[in-house]
C-alpha positions in Angstrom: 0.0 0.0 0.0 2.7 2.3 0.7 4.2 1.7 -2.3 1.1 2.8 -4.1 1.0 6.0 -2.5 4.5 7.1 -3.6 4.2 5.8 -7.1 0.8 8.1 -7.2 3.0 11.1 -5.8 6.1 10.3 -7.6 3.3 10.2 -11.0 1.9 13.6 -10.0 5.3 15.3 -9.5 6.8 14.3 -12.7 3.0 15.6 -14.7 3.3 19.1 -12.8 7.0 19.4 -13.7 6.1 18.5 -16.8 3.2 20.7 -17.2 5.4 23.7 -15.8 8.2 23.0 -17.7 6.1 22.9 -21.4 4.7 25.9 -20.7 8.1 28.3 -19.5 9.2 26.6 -23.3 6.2 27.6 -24.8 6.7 31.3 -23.5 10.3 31.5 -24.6 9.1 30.1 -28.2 6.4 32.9 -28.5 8.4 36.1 -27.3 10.5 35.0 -30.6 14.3 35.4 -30.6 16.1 38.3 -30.0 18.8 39.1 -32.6 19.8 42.5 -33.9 18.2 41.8 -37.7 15.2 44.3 -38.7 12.8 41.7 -40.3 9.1 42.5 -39.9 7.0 39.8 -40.6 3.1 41.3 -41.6 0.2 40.5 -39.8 -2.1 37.7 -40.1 -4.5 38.4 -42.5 -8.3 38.9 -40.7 -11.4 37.4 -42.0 -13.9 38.5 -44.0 -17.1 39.7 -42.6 -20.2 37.7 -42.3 -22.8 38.8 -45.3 -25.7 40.3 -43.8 -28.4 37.8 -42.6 -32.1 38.3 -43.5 -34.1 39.9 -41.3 -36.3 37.3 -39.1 -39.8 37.4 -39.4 -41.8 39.8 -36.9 -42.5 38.0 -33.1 -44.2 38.8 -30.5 -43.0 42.1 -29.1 -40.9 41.7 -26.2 -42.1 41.1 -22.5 -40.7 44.7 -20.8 -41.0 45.0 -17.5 -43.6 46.7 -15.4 -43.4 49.0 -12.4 -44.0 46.2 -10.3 -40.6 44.3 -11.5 -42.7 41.9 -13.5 -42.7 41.7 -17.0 -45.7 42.7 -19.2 -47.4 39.7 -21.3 -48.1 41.1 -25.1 -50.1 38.6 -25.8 -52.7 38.3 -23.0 -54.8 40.8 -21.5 -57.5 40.8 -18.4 -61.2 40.0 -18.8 -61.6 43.8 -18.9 -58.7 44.6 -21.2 -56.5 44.7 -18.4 -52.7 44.7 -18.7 -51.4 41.1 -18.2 -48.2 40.2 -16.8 -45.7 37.3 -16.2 -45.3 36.2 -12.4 -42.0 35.5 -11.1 -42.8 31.8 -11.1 -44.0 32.4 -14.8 -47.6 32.6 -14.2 -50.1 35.0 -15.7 -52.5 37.4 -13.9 -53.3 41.1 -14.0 -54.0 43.9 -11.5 -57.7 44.6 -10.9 -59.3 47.6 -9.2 -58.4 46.9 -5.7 -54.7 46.2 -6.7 -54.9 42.6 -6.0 -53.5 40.2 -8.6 -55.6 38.0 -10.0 -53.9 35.0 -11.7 -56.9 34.4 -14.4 -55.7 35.9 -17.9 -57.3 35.7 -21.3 -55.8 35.7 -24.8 -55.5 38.9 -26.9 -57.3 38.8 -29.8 
């Protein structure tokens, strides 16, 4: 058993080295070589831009959100006409007279 345990450290120790070591060489290899020459190499070249995409067909306007922090529904509406909104546990419902929500929304039509 103990000899498990320092093969398993002995393993680790040599794949940190390792790791530490590749990456000081990889630093070295991309600060490039000093020497006194005056070669400029140019800059990668960038890629052209995306054509334009065609514009999506119209949704449903977006939910913005109300005084209350909720967001308003587009697409529903009280029995009365009422403004409908989303609850934070996505429910529907609107405000009625007294200010009391009332979870109970129709569509818009």
């Amino acid at each position: 058993m103990k000899a498990i345990k320092t093969l398993a450290l002995l393993f680790i120790a040599a794949t940190i080295s390792m790791s530490v070591s590749a990456q000081t060489a990889g630093a070295k290899a991309s600060t490039g070589s000093k020497n006194s020459s005056t070669t400029k190499t140019a800059p990668a070249a960038k890629p052209a831009a995306a054509p334009a995409t065609t514009a999506k067909p119209a949704a449903a306007p977006a939910a913005k959100p109300a005084a209350n922090g909720d967001k308003v529904d587009p697409t529903s509406q009280g029995p009365n006409g009422e403004t409908a909104y989303v609850g934070p546990k996505g429910g529907k419902y609107y405000v009625n007279k007294s200010g009391t929500k009332v979870y109970k929304v129709v569509p818009k039509k």
